[in-house]
Every structure is written in structure tokens, then in C-alpha cells.
C-alpha positions in Angstrom: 5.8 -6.7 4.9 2.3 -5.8 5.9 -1.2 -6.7 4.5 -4.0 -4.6 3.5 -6.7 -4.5 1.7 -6.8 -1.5 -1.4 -10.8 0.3 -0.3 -10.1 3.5 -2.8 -8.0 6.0 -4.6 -6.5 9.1 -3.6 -7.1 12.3 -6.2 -4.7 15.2 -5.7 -4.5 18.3 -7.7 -0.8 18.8 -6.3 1.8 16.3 -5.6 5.2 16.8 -4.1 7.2 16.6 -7.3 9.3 13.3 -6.4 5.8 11.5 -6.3 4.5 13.0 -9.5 3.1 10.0 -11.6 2.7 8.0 -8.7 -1.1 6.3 -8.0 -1.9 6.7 -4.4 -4.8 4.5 -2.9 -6.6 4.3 -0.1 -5.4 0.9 2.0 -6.8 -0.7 5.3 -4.6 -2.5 6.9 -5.5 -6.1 8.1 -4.3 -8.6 11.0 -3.1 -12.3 9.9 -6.5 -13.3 10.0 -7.8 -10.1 7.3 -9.2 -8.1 10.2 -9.0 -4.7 10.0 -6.0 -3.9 12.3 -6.2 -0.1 12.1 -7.6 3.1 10.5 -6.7 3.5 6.6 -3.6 5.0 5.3 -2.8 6.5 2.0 -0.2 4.2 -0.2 2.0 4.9 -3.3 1.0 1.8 -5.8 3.8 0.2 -8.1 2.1 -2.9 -9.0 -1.1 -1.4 -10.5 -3.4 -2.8 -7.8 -7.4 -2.2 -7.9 -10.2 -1.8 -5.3 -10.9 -5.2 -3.3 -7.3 -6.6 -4.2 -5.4 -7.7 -0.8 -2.0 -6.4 -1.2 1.5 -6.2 0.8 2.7 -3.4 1.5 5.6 -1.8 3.4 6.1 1.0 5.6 8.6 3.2 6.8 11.9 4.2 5.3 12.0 1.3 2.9 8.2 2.2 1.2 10.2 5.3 -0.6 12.9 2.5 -1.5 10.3 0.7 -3.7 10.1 3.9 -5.9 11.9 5.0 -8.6 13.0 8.2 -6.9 14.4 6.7 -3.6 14.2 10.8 -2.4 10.3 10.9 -1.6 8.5 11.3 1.3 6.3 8.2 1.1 5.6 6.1 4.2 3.4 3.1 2.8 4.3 1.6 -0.8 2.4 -1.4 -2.3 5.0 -4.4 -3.3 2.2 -7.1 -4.2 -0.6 -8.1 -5.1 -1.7 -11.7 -2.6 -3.2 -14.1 -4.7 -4.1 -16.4 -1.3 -3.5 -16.3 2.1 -3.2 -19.5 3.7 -2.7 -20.4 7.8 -2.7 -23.1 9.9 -4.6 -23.0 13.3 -3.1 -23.1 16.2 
């Protein structure tokens, strides 16, 4: 699992059919210390996450898993909304 940080929604007037119903958002991914660690990506959202929520996410083969259609071409999927994030130093 990844972190990231939900900046926007994606608005498409065609969707592959397997992701029909699907939100997609906007998502910056962030370092263990909330940094951005690269440029955003789009993500498929199953836990109804909002703009400024901190989120894990998942890439890869097993972000189409999380969906109901496992047949989908999605490389990100939100899993969670973080409610804190808490490290030691050191």
C-alpha cells in the first residue's frame, strides 16, 4: 500500500465499459513523511474519498482486484481513507 493525497476528480465523457460507474480522482502520491514523491496519477475510488483526504492506495495488478469487475484496466485503486499517520524518528 501507498499514500497519497486525493487533489481532484477526473470527468470523462467515455469510460472503458468495465470501469463504467467508477469515480476516478486525481491523487498525488506522498513519501512516509507526506511529501510529494511524484507527479499525480489518476485513481479508481471505492471508499468514496473527497479532496484533501490522505488515502492508501494500491497500484499495479492488484488496484483492478479492488474492483468489482476484476477485468479492468486500472493501475491505481483507493483502499482507505488514513485517519492519522504516526512515526517515530529515527
Amino acid at each position: 500500500m501507498k499514500l497519497g493525497k486525493v487533489i481532484g476528480t477526473v470527468v470523462c465523457s467515455r469510460k472503458e465499459i468495465s470501469l463504467e460507474g467508477v469515480k476516478l480522482l486525481l491523487l498525488q502520491p506522498l513519501d512516509e513523511k507526506l511529501k510529494n514523491s511524484s507527479v499525480p496519477i489518476t485513481a479508481c475510488d471505492t471508499v468514496q474519498a473527497g479532496i484533501g483526504d490522505i488515502v492508501m492506495f494500491e497500484g499495479g495488478r492488484e488496484a483492478a482486484l479492488a474492483l468489482d469487475n476484476w477485468f479492468n484496466p486500472s493501475d491505481a485503486t483507493i483502499m482507505g481513507i488514513v485517519d492519522r499517520v504516526e512515526r517515530e524518528e529515527g
